[in-house]
N, C-alpha and C positions, 0 to 999 in steps of 0.2 A: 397461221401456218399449220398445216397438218402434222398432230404430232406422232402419228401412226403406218403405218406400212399399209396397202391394203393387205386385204384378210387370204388366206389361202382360199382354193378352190373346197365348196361344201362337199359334205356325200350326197346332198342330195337340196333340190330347191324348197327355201318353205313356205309355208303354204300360206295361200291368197288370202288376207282377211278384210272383212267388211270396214266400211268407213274409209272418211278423207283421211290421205295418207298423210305421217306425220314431216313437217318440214323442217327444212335445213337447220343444221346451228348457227344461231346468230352471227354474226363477223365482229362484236363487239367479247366475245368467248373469248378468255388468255390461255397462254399455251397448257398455265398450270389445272385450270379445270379442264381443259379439251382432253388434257393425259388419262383423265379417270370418264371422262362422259363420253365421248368416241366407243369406248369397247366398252360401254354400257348398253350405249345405243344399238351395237353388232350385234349384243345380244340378244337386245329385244327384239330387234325386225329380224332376226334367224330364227326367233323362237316360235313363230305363230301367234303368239300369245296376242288382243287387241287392247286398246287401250283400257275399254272398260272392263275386261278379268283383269287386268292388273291394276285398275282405280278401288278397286273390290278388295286385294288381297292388300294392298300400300295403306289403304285408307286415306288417298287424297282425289280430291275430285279429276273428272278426265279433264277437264281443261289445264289444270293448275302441273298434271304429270305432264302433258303433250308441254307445256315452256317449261319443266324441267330437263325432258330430254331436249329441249332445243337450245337450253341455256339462256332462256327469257326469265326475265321476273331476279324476284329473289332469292339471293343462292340459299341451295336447299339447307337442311337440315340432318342431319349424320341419321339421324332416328329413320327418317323417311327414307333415304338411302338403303339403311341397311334393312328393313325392309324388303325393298327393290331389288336388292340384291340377294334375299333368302328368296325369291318366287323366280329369280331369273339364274339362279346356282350360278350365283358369279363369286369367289371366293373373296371374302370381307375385308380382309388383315392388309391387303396390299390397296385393296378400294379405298381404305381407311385411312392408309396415310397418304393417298395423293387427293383425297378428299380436302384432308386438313389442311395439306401446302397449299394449294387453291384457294382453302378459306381464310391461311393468313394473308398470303395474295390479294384478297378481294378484303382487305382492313378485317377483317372480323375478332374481335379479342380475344385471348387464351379462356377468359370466362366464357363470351359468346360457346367456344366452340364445345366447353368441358359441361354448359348446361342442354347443349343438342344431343350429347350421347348420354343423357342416362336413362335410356329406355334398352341401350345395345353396350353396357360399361364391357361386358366377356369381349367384346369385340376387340375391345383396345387394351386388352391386358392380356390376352392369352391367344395368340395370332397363331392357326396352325402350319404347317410346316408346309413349304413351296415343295411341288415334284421333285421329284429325284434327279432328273436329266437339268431343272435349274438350279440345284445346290451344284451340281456337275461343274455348267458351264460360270456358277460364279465363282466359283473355284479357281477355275481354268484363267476367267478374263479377267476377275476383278482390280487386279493388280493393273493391268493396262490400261482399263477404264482409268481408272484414274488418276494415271498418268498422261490422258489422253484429255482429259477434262480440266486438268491444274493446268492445261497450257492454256487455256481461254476463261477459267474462272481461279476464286482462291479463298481457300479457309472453307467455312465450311456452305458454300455456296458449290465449292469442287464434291462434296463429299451428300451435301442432299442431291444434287446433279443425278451420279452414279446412283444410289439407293433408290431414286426415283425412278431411273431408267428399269432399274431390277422388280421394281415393282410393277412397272407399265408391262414387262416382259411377261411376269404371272399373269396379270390379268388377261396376255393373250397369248397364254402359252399352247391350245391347242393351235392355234394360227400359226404359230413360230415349227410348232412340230410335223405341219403339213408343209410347210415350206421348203423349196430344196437345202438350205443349210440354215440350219439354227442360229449357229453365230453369225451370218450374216445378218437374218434377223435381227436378233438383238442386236448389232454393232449400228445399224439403221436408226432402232429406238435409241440408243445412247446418243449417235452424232445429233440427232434432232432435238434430243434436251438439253443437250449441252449447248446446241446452237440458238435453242430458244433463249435463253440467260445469259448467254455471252454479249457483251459491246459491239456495238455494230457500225461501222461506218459504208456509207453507199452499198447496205444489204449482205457486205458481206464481216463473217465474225472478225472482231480483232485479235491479236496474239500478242499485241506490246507486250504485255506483264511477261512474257514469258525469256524476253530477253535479259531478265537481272539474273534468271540464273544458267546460260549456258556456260559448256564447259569452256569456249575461250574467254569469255569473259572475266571467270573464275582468275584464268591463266595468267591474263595479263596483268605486267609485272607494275607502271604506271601506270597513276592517276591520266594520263594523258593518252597510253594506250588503253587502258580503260576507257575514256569518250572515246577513241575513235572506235574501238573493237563494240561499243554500244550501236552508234550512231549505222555501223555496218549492221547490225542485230537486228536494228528496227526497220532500215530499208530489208533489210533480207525477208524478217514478217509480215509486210505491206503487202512484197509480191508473193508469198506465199498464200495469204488471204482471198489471194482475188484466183489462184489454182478451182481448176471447177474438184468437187466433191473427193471421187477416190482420191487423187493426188494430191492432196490437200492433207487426208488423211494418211496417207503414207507417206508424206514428207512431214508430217508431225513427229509419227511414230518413230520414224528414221533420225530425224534429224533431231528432233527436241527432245524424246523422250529416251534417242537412243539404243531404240531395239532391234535387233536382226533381222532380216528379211524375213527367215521361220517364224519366229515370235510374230510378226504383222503379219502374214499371211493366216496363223492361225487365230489372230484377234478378229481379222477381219473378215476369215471364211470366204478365202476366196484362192487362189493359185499361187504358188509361189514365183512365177513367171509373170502373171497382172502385177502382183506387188513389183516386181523388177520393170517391166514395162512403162508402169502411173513412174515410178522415181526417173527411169529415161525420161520422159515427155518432161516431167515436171523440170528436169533442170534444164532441157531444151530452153521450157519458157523462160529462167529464172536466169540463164546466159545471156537471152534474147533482151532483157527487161531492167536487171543492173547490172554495177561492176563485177568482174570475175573475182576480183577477190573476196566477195561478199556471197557468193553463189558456191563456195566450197562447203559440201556437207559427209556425209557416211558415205565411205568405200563399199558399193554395192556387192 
């Protein structure tokens, strides 16, 4: 699954270069290395640059880079990477930690990964600081992120989720800034990581966990109203699950995580009239699909 937005409109096209053009990413690629080799790859075919000035500058042969960028062979090495990434001014510190989630992903040891970087150790000790417009908006979302993420993951699978997302966000933060709205932007990259590690039944994410802590569940006085105020929980997040995308998303935020219509229209950078609209349809559906008693959510 792509775990990227396409890229904004360039200023300008780049330029043709010689040689068979480089091919697709494997379809054996997981979501965690696609986060960091996708806007690697942007890079390269925007830059001109052909494979052999960059086999020159990397120091690995052109074959062995062309199945790095396609995510053939074997996963790469941080050294070689960060390389890659001083001749393509891709900024390091956020490559570096979706590198590493990737290479725990893909079995690699905490030895493997601690003897690939010591040709780039500044890399991973001294990370410089993201733009200014993205300390802004993790300021702004962060809190929602993940609140948004704790409904479908937990501990700290919620918490590298979000961090992750903020980092895929740097590495395309010109793309985010040519876009009509930034937070929408990112709220894109965050739903897509979060979807990628979530539980999945028939494609779409699960929510179960999220019913041990709603507030009526909280409420109920017995063990006995407890099962049934559950049992009501989990049919409620079944059909919420199969909600196509926005309304999925703002009946999260509404319903589970509890926030104002303002609050999710500014998470999600988009109108405050679509957020009220996705929550009509969506209870349409969720009236249509189960019991009424179990289809009561937030006073729009």
């Amino acid at each position: 699954m792509t775990m990227l937005p396409a890229p904004g409109p360039a200023s300008e096209p780049a330029p043709a270069r010689p040689g068979r053009k480089l091919g697709p990413i494997s379809g054996t690629v997981g979501s965690a290395h696609r986060a960091w080799l996708e806007p690697t790859r942007e890079r390269y075919l925007s830059s001109g640059r052909t494979l052999n000035e960059l086999s020159f500058h990397v120091l690995l042969a052109k074959s062995k880079l062309s199945e790095l960028l396609r995510g053939l062979g074997h996963y790469p090495r941080w050294e070689v990477i960060h390389r890659l990434a001083a001749v393509l001014d891709i900024p390091s510190w956020p490559l570096y930690r979706l590198w590493k989630q990737a290479a725990l992903d893909a079995g690699k040891s905490r030895d493997w990964i601690d003897r690939s970087t010591e040709g780039a150790t500044a890399v991973t000790t001294a990370p410089s600081g993201p733009p200014i417009e993205h300390g802004a908006l993790r300021l702004m979302a962060e809190e929602g992120y993940l609140a948004y993420a704790g409904v479908f993951l937990t501990g700290d699978a919620r918490d590298w989720a979000v961090d992750d997302a903020f980092a895929i966000l740097w590495l395309n933060f010109d793309e985010a800034l040519a876009s009509p709205d930034i937070r929408r932007f990112a709220w894109d990259l965050l739903r897509a990581t979060v979807k990628a590690r979530a539980d999945h039944r028939d494609e779409r994410p699960l929510l179960g966990e999220a019913a041990f802590d709603t507030v009526a569940l909280h409420e109920a006085s017995t063990v006995e109203d407890q099962a049934e105020q559950l049992a009501e929980s989990l049919e409620l997040f079944a059909a919420i699950s199969r909600l196509p995308d926005a309304q999925l998303d703002v009946m999260v935020l509404r319903y589970m995580c509890g926030f104002p219509p303002k609050k999710v229209s500014d998470l999600l950078g988009v109108p405050l009239a679509t957020v009220r609209s996705c929550e009509r349809h969506a209870h349409r559906f969720l009236d249509d699909t189960i019991e009424p008693s179990a289809t009561e959510g937030p006073t729009p």
